[in-house]
Biopython code that builds the backbone (N, CA, C, O; Angstrom):
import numpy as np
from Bio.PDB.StructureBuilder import StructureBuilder

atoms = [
    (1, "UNK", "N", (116.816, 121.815, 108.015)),
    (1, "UNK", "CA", (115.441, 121.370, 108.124)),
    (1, "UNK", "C", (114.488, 122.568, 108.094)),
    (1, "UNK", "O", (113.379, 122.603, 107.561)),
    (2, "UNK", "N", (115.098, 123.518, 108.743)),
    (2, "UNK", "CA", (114.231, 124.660, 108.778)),
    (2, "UNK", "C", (113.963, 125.533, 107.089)),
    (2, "UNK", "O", (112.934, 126.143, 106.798)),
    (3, "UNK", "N", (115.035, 125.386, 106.292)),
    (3, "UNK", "CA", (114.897, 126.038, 105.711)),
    (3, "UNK", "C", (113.843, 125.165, 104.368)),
    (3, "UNK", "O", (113.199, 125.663, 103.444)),
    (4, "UNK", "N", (114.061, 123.520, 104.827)),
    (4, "UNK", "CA", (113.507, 122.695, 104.051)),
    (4, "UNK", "C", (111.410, 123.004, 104.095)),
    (4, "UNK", "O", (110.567, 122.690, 103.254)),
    (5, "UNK", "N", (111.255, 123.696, 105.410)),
    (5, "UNK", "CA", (110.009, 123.246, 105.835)),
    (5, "UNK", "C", (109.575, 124.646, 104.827)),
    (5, "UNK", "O", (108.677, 124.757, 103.992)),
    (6, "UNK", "N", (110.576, 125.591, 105.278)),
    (6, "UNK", "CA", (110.052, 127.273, 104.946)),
    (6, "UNK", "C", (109.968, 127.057, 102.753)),
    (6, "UNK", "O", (109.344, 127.901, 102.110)),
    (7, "UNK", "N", (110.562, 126.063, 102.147)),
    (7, "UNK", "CA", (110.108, 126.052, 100.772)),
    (7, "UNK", "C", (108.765, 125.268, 100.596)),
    (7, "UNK", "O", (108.035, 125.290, 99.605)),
    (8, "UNK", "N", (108.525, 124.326, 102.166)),
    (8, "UNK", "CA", (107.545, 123.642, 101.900)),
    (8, "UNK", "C", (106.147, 124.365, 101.677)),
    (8, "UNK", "O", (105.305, 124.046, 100.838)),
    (9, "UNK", "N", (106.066, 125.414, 102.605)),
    (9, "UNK", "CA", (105.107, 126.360, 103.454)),
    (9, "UNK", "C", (104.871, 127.397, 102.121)),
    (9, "UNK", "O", (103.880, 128.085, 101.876)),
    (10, "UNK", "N", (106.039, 127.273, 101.409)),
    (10, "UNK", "CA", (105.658, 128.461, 100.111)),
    (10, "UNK", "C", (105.432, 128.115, 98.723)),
    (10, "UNK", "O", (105.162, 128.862, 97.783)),
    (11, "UNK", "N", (105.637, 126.441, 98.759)),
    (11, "UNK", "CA", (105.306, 125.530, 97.515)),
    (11, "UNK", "C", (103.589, 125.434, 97.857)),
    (11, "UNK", "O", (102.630, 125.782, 97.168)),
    (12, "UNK", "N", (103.634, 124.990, 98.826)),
    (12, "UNK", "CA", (102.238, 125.053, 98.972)),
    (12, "UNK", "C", (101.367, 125.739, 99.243)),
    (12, "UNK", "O", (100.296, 125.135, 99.305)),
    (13, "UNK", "N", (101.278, 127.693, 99.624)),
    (13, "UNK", "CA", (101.227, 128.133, 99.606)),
    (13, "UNK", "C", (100.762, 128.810, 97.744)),
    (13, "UNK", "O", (99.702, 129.400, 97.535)),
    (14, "UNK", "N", (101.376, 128.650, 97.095)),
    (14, "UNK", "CA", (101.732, 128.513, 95.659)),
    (14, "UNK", "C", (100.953, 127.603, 94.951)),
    (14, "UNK", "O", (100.263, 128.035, 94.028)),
    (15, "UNK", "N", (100.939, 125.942, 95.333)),
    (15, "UNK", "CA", (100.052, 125.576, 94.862)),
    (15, "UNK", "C", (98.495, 125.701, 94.983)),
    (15, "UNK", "O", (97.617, 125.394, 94.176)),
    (16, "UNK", "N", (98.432, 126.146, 96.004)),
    (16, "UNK", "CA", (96.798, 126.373, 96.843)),
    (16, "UNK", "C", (96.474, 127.884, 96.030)),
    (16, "UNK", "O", (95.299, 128.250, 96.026)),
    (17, "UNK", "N", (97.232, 128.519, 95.530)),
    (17, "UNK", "CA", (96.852, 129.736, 95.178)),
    (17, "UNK", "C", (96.772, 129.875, 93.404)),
    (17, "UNK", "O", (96.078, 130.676, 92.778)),
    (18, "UNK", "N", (97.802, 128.730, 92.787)),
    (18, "UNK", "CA", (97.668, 128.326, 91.292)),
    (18, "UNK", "C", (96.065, 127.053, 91.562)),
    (18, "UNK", "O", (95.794, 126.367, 90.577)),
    (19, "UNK", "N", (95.379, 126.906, 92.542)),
    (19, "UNK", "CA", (94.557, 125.633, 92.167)),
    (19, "UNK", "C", (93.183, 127.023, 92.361)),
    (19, "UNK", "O", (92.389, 127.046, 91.420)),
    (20, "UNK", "N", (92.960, 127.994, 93.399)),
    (20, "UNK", "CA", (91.755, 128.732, 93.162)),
    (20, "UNK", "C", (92.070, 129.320, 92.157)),
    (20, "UNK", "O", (91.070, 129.429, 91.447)),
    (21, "UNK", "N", (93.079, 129.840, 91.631)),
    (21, "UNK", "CA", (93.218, 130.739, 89.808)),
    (21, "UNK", "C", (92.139, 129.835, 89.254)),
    (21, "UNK", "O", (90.982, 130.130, 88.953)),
    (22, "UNK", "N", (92.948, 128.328, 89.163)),
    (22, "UNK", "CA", (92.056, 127.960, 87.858)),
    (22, "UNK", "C", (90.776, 127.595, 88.342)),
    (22, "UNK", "O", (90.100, 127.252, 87.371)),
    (23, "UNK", "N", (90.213, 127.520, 89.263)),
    (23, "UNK", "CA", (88.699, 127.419, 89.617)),
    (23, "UNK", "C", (88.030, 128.268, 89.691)),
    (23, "UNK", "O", (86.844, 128.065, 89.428)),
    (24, "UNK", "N", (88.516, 129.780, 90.128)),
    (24, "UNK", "CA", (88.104, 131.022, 90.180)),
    (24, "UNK", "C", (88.118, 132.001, 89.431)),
    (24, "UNK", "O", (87.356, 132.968, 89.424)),
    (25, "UNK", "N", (89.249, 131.702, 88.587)),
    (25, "UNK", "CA", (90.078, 133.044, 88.381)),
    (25, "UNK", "C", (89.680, 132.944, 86.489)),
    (25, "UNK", "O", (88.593, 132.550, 86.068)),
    (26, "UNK", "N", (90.928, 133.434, 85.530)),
    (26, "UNK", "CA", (90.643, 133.358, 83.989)),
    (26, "UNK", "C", (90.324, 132.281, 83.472)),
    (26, "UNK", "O", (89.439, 132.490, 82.643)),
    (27, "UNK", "N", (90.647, 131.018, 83.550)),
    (27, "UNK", "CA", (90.413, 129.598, 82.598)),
    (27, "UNK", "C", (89.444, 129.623, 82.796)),
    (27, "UNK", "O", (88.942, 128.500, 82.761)),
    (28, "UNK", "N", (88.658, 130.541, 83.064)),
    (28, "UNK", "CA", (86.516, 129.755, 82.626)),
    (28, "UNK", "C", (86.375, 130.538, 81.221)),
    (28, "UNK", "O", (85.465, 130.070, 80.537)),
    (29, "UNK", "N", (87.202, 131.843, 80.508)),
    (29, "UNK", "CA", (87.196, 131.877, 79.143)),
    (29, "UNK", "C", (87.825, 130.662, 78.245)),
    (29, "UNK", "O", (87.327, 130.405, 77.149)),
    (30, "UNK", "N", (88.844, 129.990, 78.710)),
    (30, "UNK", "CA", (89.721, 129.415, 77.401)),
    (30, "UNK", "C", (88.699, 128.501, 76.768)),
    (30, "UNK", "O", (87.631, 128.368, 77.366)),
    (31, "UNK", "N", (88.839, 128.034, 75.948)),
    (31, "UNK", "CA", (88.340, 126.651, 74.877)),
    (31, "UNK", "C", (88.678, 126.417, 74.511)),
    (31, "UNK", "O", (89.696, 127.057, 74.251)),
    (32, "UNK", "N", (88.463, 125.039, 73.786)),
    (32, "UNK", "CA", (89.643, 124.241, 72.933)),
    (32, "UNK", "C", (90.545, 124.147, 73.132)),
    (32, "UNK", "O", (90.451, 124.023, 74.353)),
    (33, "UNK", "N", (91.755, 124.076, 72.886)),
    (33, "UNK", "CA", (92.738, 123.555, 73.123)),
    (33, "UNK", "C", (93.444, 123.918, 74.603)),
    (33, "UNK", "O", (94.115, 123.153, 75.296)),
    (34, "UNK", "N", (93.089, 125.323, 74.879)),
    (34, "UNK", "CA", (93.350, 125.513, 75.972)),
    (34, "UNK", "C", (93.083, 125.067, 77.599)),
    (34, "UNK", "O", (93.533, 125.289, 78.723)),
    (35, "UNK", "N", (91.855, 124.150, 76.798)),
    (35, "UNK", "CA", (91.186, 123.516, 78.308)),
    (35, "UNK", "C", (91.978, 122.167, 78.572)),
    (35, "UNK", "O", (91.825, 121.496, 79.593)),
    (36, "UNK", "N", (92.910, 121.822, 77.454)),
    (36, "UNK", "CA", (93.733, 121.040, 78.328)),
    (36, "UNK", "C", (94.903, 121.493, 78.617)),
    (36, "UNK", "O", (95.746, 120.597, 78.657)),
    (37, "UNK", "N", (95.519, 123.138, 78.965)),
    (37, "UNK", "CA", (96.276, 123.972, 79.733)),
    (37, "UNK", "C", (95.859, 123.772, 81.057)),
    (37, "UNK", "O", (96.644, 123.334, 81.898)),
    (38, "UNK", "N", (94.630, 124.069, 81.332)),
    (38, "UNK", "CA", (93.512, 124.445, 82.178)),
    (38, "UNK", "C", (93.825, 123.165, 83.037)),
    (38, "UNK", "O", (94.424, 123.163, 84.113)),
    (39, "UNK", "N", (93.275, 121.998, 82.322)),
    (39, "UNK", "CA", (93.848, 120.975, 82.890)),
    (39, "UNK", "C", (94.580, 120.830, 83.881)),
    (39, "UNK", "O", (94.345, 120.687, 85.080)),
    (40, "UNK", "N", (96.610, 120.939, 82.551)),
    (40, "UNK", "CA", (97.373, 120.608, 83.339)),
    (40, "UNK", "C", (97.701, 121.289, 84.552)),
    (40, "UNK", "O", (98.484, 120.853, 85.396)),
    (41, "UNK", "N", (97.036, 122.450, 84.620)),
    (41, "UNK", "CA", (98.040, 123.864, 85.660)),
    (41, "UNK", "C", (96.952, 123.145, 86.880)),
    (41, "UNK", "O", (97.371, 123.200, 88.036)),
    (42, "UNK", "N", (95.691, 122.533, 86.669)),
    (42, "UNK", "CA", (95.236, 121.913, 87.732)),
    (42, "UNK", "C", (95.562, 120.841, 88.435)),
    (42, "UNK", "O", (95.513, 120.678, 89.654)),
    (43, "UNK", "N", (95.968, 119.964, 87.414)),
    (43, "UNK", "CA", (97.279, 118.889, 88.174)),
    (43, "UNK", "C", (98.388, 119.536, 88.424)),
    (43, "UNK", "O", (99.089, 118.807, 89.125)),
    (44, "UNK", "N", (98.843, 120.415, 88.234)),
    (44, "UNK", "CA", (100.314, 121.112, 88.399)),
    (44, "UNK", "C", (100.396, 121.865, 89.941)),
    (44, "UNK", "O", (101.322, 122.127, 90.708)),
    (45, "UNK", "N", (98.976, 122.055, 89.963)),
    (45, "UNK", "CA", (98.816, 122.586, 91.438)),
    (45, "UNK", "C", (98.630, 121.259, 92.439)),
    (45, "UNK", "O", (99.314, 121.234, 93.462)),
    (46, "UNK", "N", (97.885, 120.363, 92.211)),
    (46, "UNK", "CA", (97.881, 119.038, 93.121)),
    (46, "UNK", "C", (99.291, 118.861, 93.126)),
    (46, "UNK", "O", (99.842, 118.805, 94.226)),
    (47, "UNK", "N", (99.910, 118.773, 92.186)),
    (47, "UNK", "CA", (101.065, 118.076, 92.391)),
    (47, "UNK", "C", (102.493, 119.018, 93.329)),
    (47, "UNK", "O", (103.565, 118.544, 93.703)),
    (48, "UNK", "N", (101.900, 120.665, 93.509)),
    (48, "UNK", "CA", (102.864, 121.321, 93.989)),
    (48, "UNK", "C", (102.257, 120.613, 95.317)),
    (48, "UNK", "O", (102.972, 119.844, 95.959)),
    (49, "UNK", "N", (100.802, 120.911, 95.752)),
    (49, "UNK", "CA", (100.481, 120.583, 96.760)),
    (49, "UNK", "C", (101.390, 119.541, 97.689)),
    (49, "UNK", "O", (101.991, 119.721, 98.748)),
    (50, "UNK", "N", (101.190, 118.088, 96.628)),
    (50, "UNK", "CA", (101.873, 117.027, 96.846)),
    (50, "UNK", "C", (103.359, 116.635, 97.284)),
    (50, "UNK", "O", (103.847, 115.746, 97.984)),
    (51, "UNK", "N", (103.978, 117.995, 96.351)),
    (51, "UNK", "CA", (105.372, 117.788, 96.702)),
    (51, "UNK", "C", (105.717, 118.995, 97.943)),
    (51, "UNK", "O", (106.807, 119.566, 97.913)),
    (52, "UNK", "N", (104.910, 119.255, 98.794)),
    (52, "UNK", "CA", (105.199, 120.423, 99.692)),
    (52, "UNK", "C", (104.890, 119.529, 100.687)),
    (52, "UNK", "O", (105.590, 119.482, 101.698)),
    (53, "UNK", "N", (103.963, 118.833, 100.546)),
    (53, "UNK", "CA", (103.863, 117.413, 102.110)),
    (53, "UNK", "C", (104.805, 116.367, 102.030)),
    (53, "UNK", "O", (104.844, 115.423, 102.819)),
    (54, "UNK", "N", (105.670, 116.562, 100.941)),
    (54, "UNK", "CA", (107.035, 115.595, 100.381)),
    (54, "UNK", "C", (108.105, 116.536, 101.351)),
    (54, "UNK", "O", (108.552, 116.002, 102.366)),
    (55, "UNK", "N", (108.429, 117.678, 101.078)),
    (55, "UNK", "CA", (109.451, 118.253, 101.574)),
    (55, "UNK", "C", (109.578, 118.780, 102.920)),
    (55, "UNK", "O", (110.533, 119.240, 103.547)),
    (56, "UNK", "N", (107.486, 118.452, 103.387)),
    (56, "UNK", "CA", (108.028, 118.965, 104.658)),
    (56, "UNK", "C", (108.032, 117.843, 105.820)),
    (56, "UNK", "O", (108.351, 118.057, 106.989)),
    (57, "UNK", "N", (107.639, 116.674, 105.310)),
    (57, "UNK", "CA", (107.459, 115.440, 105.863)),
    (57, "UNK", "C", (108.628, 114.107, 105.097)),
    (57, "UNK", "O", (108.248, 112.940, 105.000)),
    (58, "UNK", "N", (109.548, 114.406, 104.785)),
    (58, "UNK", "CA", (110.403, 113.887, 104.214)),
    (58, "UNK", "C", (110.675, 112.193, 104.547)),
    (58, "UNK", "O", (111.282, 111.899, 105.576)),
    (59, "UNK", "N", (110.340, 111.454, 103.906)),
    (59, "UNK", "CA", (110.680, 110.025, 104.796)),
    (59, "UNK", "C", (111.975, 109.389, 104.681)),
    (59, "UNK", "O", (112.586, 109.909, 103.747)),
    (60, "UNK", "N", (112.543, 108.614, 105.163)),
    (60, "UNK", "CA", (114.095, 108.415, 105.489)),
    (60, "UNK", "C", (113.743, 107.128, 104.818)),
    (60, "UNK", "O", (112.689, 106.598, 104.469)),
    (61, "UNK", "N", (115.571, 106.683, 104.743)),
    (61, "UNK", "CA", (116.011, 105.142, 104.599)),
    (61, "UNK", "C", (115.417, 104.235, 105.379)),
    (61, "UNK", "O", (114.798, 103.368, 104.762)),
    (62, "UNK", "N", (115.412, 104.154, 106.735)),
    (62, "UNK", "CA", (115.356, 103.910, 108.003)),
    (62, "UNK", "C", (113.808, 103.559, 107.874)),
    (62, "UNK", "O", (113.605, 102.371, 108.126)),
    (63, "UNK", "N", (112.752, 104.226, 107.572)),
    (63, "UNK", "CA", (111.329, 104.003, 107.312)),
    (63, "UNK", "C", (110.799, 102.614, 106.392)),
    (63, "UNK", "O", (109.652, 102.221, 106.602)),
    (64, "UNK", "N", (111.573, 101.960, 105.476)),
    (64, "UNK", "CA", (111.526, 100.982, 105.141)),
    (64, "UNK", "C", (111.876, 99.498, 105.889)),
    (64, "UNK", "O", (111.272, 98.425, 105.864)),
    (65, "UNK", "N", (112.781, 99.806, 106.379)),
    (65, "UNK", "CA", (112.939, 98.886, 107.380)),
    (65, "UNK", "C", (112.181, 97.956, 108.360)),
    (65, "UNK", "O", (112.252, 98.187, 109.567)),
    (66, "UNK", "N", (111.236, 96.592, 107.744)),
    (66, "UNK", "CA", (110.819, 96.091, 108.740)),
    (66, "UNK", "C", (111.090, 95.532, 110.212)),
    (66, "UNK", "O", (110.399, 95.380, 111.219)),
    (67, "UNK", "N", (112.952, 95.203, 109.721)),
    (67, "UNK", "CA", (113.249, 94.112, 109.973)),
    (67, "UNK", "C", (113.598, 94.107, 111.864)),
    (67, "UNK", "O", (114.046, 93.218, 112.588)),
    (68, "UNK", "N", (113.294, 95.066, 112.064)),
    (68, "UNK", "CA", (113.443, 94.915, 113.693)),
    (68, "UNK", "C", (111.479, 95.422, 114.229)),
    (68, "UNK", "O", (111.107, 95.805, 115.338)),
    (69, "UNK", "N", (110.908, 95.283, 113.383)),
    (69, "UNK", "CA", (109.612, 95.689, 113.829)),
    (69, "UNK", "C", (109.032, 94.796, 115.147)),
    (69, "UNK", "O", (108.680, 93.632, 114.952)),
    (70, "UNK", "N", (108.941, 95.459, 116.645)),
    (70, "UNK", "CA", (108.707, 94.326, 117.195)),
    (70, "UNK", "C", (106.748, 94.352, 117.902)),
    (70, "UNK", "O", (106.395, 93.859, 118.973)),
    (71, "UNK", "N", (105.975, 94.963, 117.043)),
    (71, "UNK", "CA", (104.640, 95.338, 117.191)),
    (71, "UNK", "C", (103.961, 93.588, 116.757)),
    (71, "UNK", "O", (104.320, 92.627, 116.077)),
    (72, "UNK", "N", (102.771, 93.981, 117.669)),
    (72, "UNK", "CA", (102.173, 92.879, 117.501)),
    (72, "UNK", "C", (101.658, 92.824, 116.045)),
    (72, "UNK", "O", (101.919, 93.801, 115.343)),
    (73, "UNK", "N", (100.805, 91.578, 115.387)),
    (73, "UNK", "CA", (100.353, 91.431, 113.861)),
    (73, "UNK", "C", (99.038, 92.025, 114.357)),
    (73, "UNK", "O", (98.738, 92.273, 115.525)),
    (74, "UNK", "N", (98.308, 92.210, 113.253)),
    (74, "UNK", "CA", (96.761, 93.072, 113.859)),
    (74, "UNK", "C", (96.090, 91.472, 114.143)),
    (74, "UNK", "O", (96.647, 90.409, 113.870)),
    (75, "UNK", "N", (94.704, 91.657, 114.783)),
    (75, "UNK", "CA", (93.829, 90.378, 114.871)),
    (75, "UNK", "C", (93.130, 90.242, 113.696)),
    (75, "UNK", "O", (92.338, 91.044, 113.202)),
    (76, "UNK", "N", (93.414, 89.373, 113.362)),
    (76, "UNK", "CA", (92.158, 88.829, 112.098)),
    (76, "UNK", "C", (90.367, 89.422, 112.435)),
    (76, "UNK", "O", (89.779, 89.940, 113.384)),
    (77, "UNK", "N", (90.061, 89.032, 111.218)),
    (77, "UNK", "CA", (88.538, 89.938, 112.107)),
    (77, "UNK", "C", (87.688, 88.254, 111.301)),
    (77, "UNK", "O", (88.021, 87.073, 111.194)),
    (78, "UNK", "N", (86.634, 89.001, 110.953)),
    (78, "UNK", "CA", (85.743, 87.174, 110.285)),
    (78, "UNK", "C", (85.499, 87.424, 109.029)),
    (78, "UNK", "O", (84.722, 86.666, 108.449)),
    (79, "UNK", "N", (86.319, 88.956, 108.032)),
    (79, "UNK", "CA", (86.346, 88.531, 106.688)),
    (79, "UNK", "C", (87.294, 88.231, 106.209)),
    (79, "UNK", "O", (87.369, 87.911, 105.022)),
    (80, "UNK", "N", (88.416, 88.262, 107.138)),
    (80, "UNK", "CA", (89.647, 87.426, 106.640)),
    (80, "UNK", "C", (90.044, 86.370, 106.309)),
    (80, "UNK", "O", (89.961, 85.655, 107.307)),
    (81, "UNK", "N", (90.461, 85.783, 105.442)),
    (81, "UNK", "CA", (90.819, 84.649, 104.928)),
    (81, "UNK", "C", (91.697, 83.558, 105.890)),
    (81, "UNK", "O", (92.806, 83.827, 106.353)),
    (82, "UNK", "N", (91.117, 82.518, 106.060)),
    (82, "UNK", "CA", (91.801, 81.505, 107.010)),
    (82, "UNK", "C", (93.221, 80.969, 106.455)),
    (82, "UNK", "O", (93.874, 80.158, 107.111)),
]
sb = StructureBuilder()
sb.init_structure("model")
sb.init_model(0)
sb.init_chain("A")
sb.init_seg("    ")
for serial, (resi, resn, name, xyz) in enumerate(atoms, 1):
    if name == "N":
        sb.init_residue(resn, " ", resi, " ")
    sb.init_atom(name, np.array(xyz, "f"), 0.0, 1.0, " ", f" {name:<3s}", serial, name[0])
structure = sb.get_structure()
C-alpha cells in the first residue's frame, strides 16, 4: 500500500507539473497542428491527475455491495416525485 500511495504522490506530482508546462511553459508558440498536441498533453495531465486519486484511493469489490446496507433511505423533500 505504501509503495502504491508513493507512485500515487509522483503521478500526480507529474501530472500537476505536465498541466502548468502547457499553460505556462512552450505550447503558447505551437500552431496548427500542434495545438491539438497541446491539447492532448492537457488531457494527458487531467488524466495523470485522475489516475493518481485512482491509485491512491483505490476502491474494492466490497464497495459495490448494497446488499447488507443497513442506513436509513434519505427523506423525500417537496420536489420529489410522489
Amino acid at each position: 500500500m505504501a509503495l502504491r500511495r508513493t507512485a500515487a504522490v509522483i503521478v500526480l506530482l507529474a501530472g500537476i507539473a505536465l498541466g502548468f508546462w502547457v499553460v505556462f511553459g512552450s505550447p503558447h508558440d505551437w500552431v496548427g497542428g500542434m495545438r491539438l498536441l497541446k491539447f492532448a498533453l492537457g488531457l494527458t495531465s487531467l488524466g495523470m491527475i485522475t489516475a493518481s486519486a485512482w491509485l491512491m484511493f483505490p476502491g474494492s469489490p466490497d464497495d459495490d455491495d448494497d446488499d447488507d446496507d443497513i442506513s436509513p433511505h434519505p427523506m423525500t423533500g417537496p420536489l420529489d416525485a410522489l
